[in-house]
N, CA, C and O atoms as a DFTB+ gen file, in Angstrom:
576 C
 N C O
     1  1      15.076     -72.599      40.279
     2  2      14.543     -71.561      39.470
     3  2      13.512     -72.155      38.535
     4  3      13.750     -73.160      37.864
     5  1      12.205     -71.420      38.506
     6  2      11.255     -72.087      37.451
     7  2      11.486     -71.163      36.109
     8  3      11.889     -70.005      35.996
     9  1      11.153     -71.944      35.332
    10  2      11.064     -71.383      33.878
    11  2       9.590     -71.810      33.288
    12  3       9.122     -72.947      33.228
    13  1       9.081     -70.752      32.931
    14  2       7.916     -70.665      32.215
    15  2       7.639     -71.327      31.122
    16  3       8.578     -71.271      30.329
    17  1       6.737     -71.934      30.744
    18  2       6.699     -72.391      29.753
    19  2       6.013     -72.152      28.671
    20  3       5.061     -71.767      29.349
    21  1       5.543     -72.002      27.358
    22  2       5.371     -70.797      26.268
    23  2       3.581     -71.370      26.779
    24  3       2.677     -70.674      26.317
    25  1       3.322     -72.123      27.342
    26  2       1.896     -71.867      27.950
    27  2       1.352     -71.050      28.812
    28  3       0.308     -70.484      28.487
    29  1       2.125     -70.731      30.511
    30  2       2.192     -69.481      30.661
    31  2       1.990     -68.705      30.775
    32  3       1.073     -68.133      31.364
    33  1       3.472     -68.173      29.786
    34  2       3.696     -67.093      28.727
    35  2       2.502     -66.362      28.278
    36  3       1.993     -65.250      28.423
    37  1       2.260     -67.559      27.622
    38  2       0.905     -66.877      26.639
    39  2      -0.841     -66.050      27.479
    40  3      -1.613     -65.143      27.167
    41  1      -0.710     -67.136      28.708
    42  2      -1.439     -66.583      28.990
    43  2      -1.010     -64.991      30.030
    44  3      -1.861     -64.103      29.968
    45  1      -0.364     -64.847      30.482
    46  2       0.192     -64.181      31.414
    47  2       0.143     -62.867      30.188
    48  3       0.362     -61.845      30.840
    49  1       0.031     -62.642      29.324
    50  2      -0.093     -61.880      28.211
    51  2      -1.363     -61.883      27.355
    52  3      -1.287     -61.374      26.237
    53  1      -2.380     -62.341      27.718
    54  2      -3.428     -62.348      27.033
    55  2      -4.150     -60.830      27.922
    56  3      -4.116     -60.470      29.099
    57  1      -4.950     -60.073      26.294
    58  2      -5.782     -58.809      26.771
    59  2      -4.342     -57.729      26.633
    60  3      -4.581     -56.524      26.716
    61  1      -3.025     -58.120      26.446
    62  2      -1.992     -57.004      26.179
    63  2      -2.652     -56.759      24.625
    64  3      -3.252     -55.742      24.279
    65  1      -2.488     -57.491      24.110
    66  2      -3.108     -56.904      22.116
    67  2      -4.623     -55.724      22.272
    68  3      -4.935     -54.967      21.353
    69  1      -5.229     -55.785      23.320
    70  2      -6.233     -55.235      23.393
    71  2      -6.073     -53.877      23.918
    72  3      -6.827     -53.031      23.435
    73  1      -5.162     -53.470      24.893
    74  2      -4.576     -52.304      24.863
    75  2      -3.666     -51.768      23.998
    76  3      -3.720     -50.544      23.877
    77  1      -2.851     -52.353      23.368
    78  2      -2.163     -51.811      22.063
    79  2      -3.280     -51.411      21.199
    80  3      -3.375     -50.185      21.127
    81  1      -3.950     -51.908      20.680
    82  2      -4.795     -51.347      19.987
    83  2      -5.727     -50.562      20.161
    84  3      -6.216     -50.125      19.120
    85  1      -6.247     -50.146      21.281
    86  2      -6.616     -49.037      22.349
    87  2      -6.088     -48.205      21.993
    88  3      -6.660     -47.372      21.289
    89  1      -4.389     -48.055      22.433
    90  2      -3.603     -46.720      22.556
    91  2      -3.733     -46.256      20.883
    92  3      -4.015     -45.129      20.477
    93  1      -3.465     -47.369      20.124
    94  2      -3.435     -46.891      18.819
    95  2      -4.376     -46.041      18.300
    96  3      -4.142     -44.866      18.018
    97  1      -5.506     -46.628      18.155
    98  2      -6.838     -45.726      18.379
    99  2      -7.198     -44.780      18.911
   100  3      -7.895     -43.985      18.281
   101  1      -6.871     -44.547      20.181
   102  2      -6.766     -42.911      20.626
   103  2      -5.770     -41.973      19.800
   104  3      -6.032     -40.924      19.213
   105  1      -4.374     -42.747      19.939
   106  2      -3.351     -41.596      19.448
   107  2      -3.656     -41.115      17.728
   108  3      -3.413     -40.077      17.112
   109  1      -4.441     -42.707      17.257
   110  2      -4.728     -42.157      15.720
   111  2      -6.091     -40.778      15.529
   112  3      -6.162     -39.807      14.775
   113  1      -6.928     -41.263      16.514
   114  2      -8.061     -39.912      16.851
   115  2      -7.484     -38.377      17.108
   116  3      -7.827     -37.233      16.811
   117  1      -6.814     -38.780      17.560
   118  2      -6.273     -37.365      18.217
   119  2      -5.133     -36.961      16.890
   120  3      -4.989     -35.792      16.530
   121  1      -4.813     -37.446      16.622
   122  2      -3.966     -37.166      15.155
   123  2      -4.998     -36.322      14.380
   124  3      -5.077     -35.098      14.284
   125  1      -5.833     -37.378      13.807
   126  2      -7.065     -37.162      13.195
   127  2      -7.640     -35.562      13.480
   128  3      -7.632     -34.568      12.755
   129  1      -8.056     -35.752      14.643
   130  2      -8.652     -34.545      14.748
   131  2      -7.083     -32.729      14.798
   132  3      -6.866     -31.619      14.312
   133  1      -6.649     -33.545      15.569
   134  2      -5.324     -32.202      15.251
   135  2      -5.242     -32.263      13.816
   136  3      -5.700     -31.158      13.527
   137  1      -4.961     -32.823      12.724
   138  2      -5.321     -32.218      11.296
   139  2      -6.365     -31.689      11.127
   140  3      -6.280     -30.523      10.743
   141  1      -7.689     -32.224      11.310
   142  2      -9.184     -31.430      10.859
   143  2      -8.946     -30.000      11.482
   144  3      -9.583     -28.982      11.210
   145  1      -8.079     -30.104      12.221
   146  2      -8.597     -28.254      12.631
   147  2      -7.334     -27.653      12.336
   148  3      -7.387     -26.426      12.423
   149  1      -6.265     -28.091      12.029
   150  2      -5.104     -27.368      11.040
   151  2      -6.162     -26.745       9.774
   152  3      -6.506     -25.579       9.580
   153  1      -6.536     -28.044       8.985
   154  2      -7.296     -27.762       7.733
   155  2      -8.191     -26.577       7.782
   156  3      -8.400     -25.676       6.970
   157  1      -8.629     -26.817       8.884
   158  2      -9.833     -26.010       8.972
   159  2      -9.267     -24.477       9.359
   160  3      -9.930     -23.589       8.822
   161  1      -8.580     -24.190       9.878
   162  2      -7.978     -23.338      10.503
   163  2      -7.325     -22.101       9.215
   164  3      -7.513     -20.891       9.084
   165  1      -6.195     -23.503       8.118
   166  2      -5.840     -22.950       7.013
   167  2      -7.001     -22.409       6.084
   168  3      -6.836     -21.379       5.431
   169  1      -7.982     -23.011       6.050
   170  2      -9.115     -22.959       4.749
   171  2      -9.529     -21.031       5.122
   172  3      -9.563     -20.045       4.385
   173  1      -9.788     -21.236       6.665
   174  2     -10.535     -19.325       7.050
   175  2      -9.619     -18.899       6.855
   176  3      -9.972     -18.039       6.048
   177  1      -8.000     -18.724       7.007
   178  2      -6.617     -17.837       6.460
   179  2      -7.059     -17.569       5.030
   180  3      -7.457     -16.526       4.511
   181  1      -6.932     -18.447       4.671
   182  2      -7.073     -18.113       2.914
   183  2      -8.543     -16.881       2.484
   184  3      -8.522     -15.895       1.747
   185  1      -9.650     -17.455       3.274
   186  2     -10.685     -16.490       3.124
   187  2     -11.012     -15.436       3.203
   188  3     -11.625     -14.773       2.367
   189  1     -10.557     -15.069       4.465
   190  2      -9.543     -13.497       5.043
   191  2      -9.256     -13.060       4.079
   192  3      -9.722     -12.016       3.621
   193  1      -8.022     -14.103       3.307
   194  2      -6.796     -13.352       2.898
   195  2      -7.834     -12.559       1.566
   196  3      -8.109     -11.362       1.488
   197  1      -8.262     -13.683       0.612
   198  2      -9.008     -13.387      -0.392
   199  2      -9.775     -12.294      -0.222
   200  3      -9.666     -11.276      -0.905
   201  1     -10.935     -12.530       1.094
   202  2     -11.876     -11.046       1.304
   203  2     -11.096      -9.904       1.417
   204  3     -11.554      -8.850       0.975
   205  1      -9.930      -9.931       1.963
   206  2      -9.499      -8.932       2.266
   207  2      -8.656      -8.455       0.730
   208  3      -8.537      -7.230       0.702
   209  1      -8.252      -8.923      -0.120
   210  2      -8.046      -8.551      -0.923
   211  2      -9.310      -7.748      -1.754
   212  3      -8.967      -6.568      -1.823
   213  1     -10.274      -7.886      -2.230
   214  2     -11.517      -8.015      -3.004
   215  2     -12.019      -6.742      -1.825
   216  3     -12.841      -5.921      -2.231
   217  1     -11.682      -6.664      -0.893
   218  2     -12.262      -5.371      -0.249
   219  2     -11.186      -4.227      -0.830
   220  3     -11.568      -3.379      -1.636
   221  1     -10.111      -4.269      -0.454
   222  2      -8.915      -3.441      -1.060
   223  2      -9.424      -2.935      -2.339
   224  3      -9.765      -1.753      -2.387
   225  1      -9.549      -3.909      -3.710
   226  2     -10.052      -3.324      -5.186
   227  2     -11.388      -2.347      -4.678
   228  3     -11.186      -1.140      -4.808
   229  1     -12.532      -2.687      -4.197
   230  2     -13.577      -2.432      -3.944
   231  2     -13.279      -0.767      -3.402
   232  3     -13.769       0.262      -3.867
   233  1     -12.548      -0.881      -2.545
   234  2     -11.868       0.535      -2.215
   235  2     -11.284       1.253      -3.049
   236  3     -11.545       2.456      -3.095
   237  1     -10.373       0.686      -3.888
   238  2      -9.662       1.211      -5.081
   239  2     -10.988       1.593      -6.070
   240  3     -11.280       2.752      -6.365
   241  1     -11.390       0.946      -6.316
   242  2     -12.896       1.557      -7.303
   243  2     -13.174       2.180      -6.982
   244  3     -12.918       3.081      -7.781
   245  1     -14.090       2.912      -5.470
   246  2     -14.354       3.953      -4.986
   247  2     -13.521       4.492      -5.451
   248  3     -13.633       4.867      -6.618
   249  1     -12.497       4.712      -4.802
   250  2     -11.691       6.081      -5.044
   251  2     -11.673       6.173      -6.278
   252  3     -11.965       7.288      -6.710
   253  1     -11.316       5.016      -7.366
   254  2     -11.210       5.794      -8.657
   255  2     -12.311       6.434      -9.709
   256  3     -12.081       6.893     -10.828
   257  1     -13.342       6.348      -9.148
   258  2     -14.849       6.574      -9.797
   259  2     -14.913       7.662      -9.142
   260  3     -15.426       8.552      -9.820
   261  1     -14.527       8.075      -7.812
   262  2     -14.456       9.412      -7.382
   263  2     -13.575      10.432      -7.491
   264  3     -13.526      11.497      -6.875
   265  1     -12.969      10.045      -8.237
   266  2     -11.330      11.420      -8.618
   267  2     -12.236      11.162     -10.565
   268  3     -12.210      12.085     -11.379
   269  1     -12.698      10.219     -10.786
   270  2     -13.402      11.129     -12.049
   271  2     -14.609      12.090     -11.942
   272  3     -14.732      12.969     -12.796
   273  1     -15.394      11.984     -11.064
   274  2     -16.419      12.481     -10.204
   275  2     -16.247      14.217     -10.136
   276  3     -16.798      15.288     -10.388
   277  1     -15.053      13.580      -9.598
   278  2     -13.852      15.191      -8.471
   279  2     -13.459      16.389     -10.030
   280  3     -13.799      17.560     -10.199
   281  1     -12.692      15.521     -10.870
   282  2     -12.047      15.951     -11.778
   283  2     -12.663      15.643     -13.157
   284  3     -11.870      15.114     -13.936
   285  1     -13.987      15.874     -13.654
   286  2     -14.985      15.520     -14.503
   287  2     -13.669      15.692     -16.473
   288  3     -13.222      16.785     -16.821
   289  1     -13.459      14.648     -17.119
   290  2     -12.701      14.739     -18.402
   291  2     -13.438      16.231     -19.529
   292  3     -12.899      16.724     -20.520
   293  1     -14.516      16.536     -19.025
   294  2     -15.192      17.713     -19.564
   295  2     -15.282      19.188     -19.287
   296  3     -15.835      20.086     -19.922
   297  1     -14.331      19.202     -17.751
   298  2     -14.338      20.409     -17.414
   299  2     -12.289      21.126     -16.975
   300  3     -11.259      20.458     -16.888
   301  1     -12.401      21.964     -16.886
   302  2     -10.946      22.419     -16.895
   303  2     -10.800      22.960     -15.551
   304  3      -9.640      23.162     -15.192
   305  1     -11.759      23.242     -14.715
   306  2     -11.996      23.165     -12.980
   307  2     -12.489      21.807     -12.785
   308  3     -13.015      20.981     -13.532
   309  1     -12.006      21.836     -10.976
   310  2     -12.756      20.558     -10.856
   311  2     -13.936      20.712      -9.943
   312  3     -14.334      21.682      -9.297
   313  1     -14.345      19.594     -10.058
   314  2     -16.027      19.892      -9.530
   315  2     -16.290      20.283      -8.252
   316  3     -17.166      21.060      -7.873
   317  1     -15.189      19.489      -7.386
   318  2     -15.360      19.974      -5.849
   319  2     -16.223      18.753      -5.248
   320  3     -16.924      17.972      -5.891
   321  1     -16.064      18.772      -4.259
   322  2     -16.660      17.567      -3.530
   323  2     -18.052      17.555      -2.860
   324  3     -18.512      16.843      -1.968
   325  1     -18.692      18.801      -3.739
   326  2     -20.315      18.794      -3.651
   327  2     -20.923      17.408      -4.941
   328  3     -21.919      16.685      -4.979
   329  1     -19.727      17.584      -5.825
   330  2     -20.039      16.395      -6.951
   331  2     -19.551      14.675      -6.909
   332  3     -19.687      13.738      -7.696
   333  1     -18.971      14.829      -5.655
   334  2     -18.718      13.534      -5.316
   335  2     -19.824      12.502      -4.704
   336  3     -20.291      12.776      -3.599
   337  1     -20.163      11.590      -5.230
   338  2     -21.475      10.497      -4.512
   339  2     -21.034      10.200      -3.292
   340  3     -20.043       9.483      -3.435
   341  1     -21.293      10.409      -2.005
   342  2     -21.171       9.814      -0.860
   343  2     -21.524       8.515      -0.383
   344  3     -20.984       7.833       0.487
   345  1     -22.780       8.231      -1.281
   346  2     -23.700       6.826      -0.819
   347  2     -22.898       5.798      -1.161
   348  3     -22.210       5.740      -2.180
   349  1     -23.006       4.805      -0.120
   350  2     -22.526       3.441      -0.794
   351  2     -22.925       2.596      -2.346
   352  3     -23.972       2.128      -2.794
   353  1     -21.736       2.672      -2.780
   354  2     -21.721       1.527      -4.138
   355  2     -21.558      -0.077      -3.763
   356  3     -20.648      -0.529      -3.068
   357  1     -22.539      -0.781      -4.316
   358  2     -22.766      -1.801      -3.953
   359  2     -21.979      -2.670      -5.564
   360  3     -22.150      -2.477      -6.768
   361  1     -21.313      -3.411      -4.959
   362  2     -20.764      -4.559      -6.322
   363  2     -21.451      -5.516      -6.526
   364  3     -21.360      -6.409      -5.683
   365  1     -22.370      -5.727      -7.657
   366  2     -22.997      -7.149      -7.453
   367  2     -22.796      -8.150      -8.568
   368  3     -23.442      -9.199      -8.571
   369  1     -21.892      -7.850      -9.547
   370  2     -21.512      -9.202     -10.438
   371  2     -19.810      -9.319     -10.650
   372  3     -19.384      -8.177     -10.482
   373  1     -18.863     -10.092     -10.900
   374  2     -17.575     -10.511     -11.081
   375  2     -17.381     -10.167     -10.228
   376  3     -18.338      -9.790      -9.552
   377  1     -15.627     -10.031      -9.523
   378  2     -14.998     -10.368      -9.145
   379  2     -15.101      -9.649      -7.265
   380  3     -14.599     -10.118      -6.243
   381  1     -15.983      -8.350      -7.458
   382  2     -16.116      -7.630      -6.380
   383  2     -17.826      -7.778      -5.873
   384  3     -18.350      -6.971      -5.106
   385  1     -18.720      -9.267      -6.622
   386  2     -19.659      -9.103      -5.874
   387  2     -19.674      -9.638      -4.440
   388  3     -18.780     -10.320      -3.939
   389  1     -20.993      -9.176      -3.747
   390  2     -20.885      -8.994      -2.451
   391  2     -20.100      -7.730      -1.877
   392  3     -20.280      -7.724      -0.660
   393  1     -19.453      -6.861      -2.194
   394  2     -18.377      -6.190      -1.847
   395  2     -19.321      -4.470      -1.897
   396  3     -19.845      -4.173      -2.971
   397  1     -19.405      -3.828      -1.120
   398  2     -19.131      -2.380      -1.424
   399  2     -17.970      -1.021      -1.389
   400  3     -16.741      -1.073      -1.425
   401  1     -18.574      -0.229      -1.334
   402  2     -17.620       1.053      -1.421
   403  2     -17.921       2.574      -1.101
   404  3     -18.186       3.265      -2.085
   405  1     -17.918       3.224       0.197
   406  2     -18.331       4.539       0.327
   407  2     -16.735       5.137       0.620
   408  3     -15.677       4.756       1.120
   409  1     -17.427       6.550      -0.166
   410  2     -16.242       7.224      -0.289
   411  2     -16.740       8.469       0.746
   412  3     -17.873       8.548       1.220
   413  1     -15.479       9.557       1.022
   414  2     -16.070      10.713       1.142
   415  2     -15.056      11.713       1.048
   416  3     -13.887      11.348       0.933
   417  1     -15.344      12.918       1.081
   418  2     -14.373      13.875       0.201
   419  2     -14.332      15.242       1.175
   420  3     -15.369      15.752       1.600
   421  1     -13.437      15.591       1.372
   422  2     -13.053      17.099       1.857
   423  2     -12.130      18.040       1.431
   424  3     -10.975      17.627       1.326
   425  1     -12.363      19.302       1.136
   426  2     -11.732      19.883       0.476
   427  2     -11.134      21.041       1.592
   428  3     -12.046      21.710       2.077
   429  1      -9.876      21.366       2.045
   430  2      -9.208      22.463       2.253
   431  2      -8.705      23.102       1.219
   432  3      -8.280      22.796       0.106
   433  1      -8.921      24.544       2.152
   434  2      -8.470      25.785       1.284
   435  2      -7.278      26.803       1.715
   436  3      -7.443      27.826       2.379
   437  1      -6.162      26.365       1.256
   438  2      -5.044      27.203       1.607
   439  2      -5.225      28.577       1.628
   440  3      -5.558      29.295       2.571
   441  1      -4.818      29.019      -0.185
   442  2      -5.293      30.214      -0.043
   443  2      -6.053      30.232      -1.228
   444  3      -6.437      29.164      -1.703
   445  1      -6.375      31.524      -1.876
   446  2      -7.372      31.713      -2.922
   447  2      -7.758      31.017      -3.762
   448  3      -8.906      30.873      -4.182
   449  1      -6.614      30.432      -4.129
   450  2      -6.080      29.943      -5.958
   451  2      -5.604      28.008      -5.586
   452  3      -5.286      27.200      -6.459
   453  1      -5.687      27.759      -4.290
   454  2      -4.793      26.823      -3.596
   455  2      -5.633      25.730      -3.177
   456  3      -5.861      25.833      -1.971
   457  1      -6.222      24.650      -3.736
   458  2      -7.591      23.665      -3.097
   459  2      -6.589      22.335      -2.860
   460  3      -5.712      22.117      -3.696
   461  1      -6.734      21.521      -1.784
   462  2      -6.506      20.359      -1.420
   463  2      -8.256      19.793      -1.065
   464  3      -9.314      20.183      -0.571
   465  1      -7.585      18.555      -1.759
   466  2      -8.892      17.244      -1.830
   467  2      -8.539      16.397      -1.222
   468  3      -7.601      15.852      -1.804
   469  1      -8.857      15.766       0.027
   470  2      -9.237      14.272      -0.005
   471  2     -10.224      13.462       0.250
   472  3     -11.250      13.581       0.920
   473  1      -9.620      12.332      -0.591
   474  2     -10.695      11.190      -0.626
   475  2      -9.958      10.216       0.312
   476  3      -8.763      10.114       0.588
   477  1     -11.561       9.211       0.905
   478  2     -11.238       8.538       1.869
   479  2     -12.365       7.289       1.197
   480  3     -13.528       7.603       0.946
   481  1     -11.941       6.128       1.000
   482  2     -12.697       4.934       0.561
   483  2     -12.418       4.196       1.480
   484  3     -11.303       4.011       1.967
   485  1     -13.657       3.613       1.850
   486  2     -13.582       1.859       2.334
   487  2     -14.275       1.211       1.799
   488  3     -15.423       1.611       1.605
   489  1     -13.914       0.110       1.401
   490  2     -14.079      -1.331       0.939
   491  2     -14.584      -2.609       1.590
   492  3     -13.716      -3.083       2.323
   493  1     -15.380      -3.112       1.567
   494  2     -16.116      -3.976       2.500
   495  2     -16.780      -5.336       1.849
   496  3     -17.847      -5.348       1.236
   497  1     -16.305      -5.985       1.992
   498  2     -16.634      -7.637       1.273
   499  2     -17.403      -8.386       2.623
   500  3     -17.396      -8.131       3.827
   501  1     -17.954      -9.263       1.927
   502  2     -19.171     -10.607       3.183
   503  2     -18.971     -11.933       2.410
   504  3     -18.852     -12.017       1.187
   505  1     -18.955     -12.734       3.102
   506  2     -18.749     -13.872       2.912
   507  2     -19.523     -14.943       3.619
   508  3     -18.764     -15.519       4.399
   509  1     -20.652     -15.401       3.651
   510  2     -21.342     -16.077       4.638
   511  2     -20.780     -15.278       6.264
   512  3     -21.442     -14.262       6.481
   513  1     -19.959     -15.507       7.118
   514  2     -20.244     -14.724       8.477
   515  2     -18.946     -13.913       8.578
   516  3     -18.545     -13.484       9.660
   517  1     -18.175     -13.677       7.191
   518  2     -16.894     -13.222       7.138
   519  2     -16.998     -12.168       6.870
   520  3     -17.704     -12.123       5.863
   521  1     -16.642     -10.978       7.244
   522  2     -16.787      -9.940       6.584
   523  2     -14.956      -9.214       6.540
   524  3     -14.191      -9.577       7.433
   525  1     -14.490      -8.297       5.531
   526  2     -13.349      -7.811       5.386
   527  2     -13.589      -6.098       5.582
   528  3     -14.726      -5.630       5.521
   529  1     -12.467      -5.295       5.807
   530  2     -12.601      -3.676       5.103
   531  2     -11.277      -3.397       5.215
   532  3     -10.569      -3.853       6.113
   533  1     -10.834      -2.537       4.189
   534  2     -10.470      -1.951       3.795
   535  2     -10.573      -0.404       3.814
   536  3     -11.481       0.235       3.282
   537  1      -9.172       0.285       4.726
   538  2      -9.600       1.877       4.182
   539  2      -8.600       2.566       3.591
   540  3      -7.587       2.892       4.211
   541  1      -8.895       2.975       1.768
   542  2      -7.452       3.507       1.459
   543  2      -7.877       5.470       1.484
   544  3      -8.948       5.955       1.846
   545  1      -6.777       6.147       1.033
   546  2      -7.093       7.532       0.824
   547  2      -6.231       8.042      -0.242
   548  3      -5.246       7.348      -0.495
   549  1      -6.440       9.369      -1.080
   550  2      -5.732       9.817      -1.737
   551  2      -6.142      11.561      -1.379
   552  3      -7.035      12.185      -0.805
   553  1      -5.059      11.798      -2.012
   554  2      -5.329      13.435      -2.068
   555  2      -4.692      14.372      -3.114
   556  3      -3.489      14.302      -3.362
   557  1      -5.534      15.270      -3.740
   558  2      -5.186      15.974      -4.793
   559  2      -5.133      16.951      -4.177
   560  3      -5.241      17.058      -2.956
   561  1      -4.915      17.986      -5.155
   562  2      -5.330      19.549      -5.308
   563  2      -5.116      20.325      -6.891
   564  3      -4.737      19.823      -7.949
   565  1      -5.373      21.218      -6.691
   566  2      -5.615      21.874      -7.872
   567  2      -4.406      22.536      -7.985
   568  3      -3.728      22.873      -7.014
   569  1      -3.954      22.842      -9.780
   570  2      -2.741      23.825      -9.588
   571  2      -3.135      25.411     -10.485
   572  3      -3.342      25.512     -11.694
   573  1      -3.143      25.982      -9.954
   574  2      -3.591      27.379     -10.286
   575  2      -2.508      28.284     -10.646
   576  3      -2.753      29.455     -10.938
């Protein structure tokens, strides 16, 4: 039986350190990159989440600028939804710029004395190529 001797050995193993460190290097790349696109992945969730919030208020403003619109603090009728602004409101400073808001309003008529209103807002935020919306509604009527 021969036995090797740590001369060999050594060579019979030379260029193994060079694939270990190979594999290492790939598996650390590929690590590498499977985080960059977790990160990246988490960062647009959050942006969503945010636009999509900031569209929601944006909607909520509509509507609430339009039920004062609807229901003017100066009159004891309400105006009716010939007095409601239809056109888009555009947000352009704090917390809702970039963001707009079109509303629109319809009124049924039960009977004489009997008016149902609703309002319908959407909300719409941009973000470099992000965009959000939002559509909320409410509905009044009059009590006679």
């Amino acid at each position: 039986m021969r036995h090797s001797t740590p001369q060999t050995a050594a060579k019979k193993q030379t260029g193994s350190a060079l694939v270990v460190a190979i594999f290492v290097i790939v598996v650390l790349g590929l690590l590498v990159s499977v985080l960059s696109k977790l990160v990246r992945t988490s960062s647009d969730s959050v942006t969503v989440e945010v636009l999509g919030s900031r569209a929601f208020m944006a909607a909520q403003a509509g509507l609430q600028r339009s039920m004062v619109e609807l229901f003017p603090l100066s009159q004891a009728d309400p105006a009716g939804c010939s007095e409601v602004d239809s056109s888009p409101r555009n947000y352009s400073d704090g917390g809702l710029a970039q963001c707009r808001s079109t509303v629109s309003c319809r009124e049924f008529h039960y009977t004489a004395n009997d008016t149902h209103y609703r309002l319908e807002s959407v909300g719409q935020c941009e973000a470099g190529n992000t965009t959000t919306t939002r559509k909320l509604a409410i509905e009044a009527r009059t009590l006679q």
